[in-house]
C-alpha positions as a Python dict, from the first residue, in 0.01 Angstrom:
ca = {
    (1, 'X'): (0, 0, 0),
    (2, 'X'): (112, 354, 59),
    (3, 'X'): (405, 454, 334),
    (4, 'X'): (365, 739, 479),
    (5, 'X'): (742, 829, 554),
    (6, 'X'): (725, 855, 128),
    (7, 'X'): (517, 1182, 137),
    (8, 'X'): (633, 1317, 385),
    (9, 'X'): (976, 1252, 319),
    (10, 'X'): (866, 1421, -50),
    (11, 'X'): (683, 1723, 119),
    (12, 'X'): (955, 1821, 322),
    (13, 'X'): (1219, 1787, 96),
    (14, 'X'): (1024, 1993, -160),
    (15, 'X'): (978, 2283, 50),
    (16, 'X'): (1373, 2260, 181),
    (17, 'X'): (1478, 2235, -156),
    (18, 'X'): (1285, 2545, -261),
    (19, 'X'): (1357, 2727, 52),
    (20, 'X'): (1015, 2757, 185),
    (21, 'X'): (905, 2729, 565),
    (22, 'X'): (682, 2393, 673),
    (23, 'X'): (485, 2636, 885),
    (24, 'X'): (425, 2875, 619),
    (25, 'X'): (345, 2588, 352),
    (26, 'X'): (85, 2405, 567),
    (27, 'X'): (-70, 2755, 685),
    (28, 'X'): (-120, 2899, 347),
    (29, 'X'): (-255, 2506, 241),
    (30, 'X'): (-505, 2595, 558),
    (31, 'X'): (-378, 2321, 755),
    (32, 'X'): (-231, 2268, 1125),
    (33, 'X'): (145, 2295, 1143),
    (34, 'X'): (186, 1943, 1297),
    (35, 'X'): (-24, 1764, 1005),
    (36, 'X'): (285, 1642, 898),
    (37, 'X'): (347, 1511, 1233),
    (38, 'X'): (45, 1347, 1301),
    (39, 'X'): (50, 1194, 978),
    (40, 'X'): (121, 766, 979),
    (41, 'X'): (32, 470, 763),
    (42, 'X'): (-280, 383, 922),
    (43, 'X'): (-411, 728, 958),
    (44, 'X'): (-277, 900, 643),
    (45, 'X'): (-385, 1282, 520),
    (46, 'X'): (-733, 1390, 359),
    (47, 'X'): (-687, 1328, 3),
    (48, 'X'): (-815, 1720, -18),
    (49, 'X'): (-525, 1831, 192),
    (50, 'X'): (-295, 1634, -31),
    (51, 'X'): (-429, 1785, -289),
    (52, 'X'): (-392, 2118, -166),
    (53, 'X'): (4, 2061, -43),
    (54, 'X'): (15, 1903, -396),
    (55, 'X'): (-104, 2245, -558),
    (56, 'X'): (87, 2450, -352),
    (57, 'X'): (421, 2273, -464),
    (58, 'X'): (328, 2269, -798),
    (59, 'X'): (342, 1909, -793),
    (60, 'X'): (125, 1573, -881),
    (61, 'X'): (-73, 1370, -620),
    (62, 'X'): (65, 1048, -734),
    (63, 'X'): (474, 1198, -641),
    (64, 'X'): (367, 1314, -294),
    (65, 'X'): (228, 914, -289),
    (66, 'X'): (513, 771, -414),
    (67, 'X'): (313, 636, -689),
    (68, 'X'): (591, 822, -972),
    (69, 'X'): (936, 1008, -954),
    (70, 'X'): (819, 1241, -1184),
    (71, 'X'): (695, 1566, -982),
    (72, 'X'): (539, 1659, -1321),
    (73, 'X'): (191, 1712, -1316),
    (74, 'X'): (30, 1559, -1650),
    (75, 'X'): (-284, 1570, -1788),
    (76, 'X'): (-382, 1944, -1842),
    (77, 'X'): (-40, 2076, -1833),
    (78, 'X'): (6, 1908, -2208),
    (79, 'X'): (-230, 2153, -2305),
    (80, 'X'): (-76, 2501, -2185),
    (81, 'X'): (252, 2341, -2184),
    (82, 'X'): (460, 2662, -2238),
    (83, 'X'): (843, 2737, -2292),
    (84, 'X'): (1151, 2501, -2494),
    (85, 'X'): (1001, 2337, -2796),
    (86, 'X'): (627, 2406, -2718),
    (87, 'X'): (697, 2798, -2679),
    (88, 'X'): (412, 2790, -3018),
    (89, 'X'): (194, 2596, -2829),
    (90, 'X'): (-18, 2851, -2739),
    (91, 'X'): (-51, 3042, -3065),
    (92, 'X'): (-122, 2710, -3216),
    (93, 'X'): (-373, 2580, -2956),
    (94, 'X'): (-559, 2892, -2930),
    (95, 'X'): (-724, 3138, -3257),
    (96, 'X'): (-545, 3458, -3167),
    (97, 'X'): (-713, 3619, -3485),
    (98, 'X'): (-528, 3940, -3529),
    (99, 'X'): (-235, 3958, -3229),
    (100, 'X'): (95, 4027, -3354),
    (101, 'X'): (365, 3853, -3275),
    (102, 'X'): (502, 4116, -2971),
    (103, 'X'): (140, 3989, -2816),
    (104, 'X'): (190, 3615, -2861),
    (105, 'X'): (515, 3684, -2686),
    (106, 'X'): (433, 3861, -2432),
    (107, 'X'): (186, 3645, -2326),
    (108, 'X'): (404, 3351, -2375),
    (109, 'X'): (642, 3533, -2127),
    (110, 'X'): (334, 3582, -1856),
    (111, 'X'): (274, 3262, -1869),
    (112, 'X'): (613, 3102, -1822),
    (113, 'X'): (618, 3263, -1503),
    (114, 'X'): (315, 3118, -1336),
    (115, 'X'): (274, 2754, -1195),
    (116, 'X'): (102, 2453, -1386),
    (117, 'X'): (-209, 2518, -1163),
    (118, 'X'): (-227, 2891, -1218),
    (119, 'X'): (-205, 2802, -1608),
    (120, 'X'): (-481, 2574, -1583),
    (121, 'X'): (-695, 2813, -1401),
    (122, 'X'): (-601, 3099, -1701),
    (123, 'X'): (-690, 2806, -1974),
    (124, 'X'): (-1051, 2743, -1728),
    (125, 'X'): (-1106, 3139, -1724),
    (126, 'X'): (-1036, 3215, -2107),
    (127, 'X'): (-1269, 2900, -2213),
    (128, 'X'): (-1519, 3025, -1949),
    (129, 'X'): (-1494, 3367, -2197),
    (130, 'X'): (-1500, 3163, -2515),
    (131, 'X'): (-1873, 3040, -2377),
    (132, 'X'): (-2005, 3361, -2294),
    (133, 'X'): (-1967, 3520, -2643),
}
Protein backbone atom coordinates (compact mmCIF):
# COMPACT_ATOMS: atom_id res chain seq x y z
CA UNK A 1 0.00 0.00 0.00
CA UNK A 2 1.12 3.54 0.59
CA UNK A 3 4.05 4.54 3.34
CA UNK A 4 3.65 7.39 4.79
CA UNK A 5 7.42 8.29 5.54
CA UNK A 6 7.25 8.55 1.28
CA UNK A 7 5.17 11.82 1.37
CA UNK A 8 6.33 13.17 3.85
CA UNK A 9 9.76 12.52 3.19
CA UNK A 10 8.66 14.21 -0.50
CA UNK A 11 6.83 17.23 1.19
CA UNK A 12 9.55 18.21 3.22
CA UNK A 13 12.19 17.87 0.96
CA UNK A 14 10.24 19.93 -1.60
CA UNK A 15 9.78 22.83 0.50
CA UNK A 16 13.73 22.60 1.81
CA UNK A 17 14.78 22.35 -1.56
CA UNK A 18 12.85 25.45 -2.61
CA UNK A 19 13.57 27.27 0.52
CA UNK A 20 10.15 27.57 1.85
CA UNK A 21 9.05 27.29 5.65
CA UNK A 22 6.82 23.93 6.73
CA UNK A 23 4.85 26.36 8.85
CA UNK A 24 4.25 28.75 6.19
CA UNK A 25 3.45 25.88 3.52
CA UNK A 26 0.85 24.05 5.67
CA UNK A 27 -0.70 27.55 6.85
CA UNK A 28 -1.20 28.99 3.47
CA UNK A 29 -2.55 25.06 2.41
CA UNK A 30 -5.05 25.95 5.58
CA UNK A 31 -3.78 23.21 7.55
CA UNK A 32 -2.31 22.68 11.25
CA UNK A 33 1.45 22.95 11.43
CA UNK A 34 1.86 19.43 12.97
CA UNK A 35 -0.24 17.64 10.05
CA UNK A 36 2.85 16.42 8.98
CA UNK A 37 3.47 15.11 12.33
CA UNK A 38 0.45 13.47 13.01
CA UNK A 39 0.50 11.94 9.78
CA UNK A 40 1.21 7.66 9.79
CA UNK A 41 0.32 4.70 7.63
CA UNK A 42 -2.80 3.83 9.22
CA UNK A 43 -4.11 7.28 9.58
CA UNK A 44 -2.77 9.00 6.43
CA UNK A 45 -3.85 12.82 5.20
CA UNK A 46 -7.33 13.90 3.59
CA UNK A 47 -6.87 13.28 0.03
CA UNK A 48 -8.15 17.20 -0.18
CA UNK A 49 -5.25 18.31 1.92
CA UNK A 50 -2.95 16.34 -0.31
CA UNK A 51 -4.29 17.85 -2.89
CA UNK A 52 -3.92 21.18 -1.66
CA UNK A 53 0.04 20.61 -0.43
CA UNK A 54 0.15 19.03 -3.96
CA UNK A 55 -1.04 22.45 -5.58
CA UNK A 56 0.87 24.50 -3.52
CA UNK A 57 4.21 22.73 -4.64
CA UNK A 58 3.28 22.69 -7.98
CA UNK A 59 3.42 19.09 -7.93
CA UNK A 60 1.25 15.73 -8.81
CA UNK A 61 -0.73 13.70 -6.20
CA UNK A 62 0.65 10.48 -7.34
CA UNK A 63 4.74 11.98 -6.41
CA UNK A 64 3.67 13.14 -2.94
CA UNK A 65 2.28 9.14 -2.89
CA UNK A 66 5.13 7.71 -4.14
CA UNK A 67 3.13 6.36 -6.89
CA UNK A 68 5.91 8.22 -9.72
CA UNK A 69 9.36 10.08 -9.54
CA UNK A 70 8.19 12.41 -11.84
CA UNK A 71 6.95 15.66 -9.82
CA UNK A 72 5.39 16.59 -13.21
CA UNK A 73 1.91 17.12 -13.16
CA UNK A 74 0.30 15.59 -16.50
CA UNK A 75 -2.84 15.70 -17.88
CA UNK A 76 -3.82 19.44 -18.42
CA UNK A 77 -0.40 20.76 -18.33
CA UNK A 78 0.06 19.08 -22.08
CA UNK A 79 -2.30 21.53 -23.05
CA UNK A 80 -0.76 25.01 -21.85
CA UNK A 81 2.52 23.41 -21.84
CA UNK A 82 4.60 26.62 -22.38
CA UNK A 83 8.43 27.37 -22.92
CA UNK A 84 11.51 25.01 -24.94
CA UNK A 85 10.01 23.37 -27.96
CA UNK A 86 6.27 24.06 -27.18
CA UNK A 87 6.97 27.98 -26.79
CA UNK A 88 4.12 27.90 -30.18
CA UNK A 89 1.94 25.96 -28.29
CA UNK A 90 -0.18 28.51 -27.39
CA UNK A 91 -0.51 30.42 -30.65
CA UNK A 92 -1.22 27.10 -32.16
CA UNK A 93 -3.73 25.80 -29.56
CA UNK A 94 -5.59 28.92 -29.30
CA UNK A 95 -7.24 31.38 -32.57
CA UNK A 96 -5.45 34.58 -31.67
CA UNK A 97 -7.13 36.19 -34.85
CA UNK A 98 -5.28 39.40 -35.29
CA UNK A 99 -2.35 39.58 -32.29
CA UNK A 100 0.95 40.27 -33.54
CA UNK A 101 3.65 38.53 -32.75
CA UNK A 102 5.02 41.16 -29.71
CA UNK A 103 1.40 39.89 -28.16
CA UNK A 104 1.90 36.15 -28.61
CA UNK A 105 5.15 36.84 -26.86
CA UNK A 106 4.33 38.61 -24.32
CA UNK A 107 1.86 36.45 -23.26
CA UNK A 108 4.04 33.51 -23.75
CA UNK A 109 6.42 35.33 -21.27
CA UNK A 110 3.34 35.82 -18.56
CA UNK A 111 2.74 32.62 -18.69
CA UNK A 112 6.13 31.02 -18.22
CA UNK A 113 6.18 32.63 -15.03
CA UNK A 114 3.15 31.18 -13.36
CA UNK A 115 2.74 27.54 -11.95
CA UNK A 116 1.02 24.53 -13.86
CA UNK A 117 -2.09 25.18 -11.63
CA UNK A 118 -2.27 28.91 -12.18
CA UNK A 119 -2.05 28.02 -16.08
CA UNK A 120 -4.81 25.74 -15.83
CA UNK A 121 -6.95 28.13 -14.01
CA UNK A 122 -6.01 30.99 -17.01
CA UNK A 123 -6.90 28.06 -19.74
CA UNK A 124 -10.51 27.43 -17.28
CA UNK A 125 -11.06 31.39 -17.24
CA UNK A 126 -10.36 32.15 -21.07
CA UNK A 127 -12.69 29.00 -22.13
CA UNK A 128 -15.19 30.25 -19.49
CA UNK A 129 -14.94 33.67 -21.97
CA UNK A 130 -15.00 31.63 -25.15
CA UNK A 131 -18.73 30.40 -23.77
CA UNK A 132 -20.05 33.61 -22.94
CA UNK A 133 -19.67 35.20 -26.43
Amino acid sequence: MYNAQITIDRIQNLIKSRKLVQKTVLEDCGLNENTLKRMNDSRGMSSFNLAKIADYLDVSVDYLLGRTDEPEIHGISNVISIGGNNAGSLSNSVNIGKASTEDIDEIVEMLKGLTLTQRSKVVLMIDELKNQK
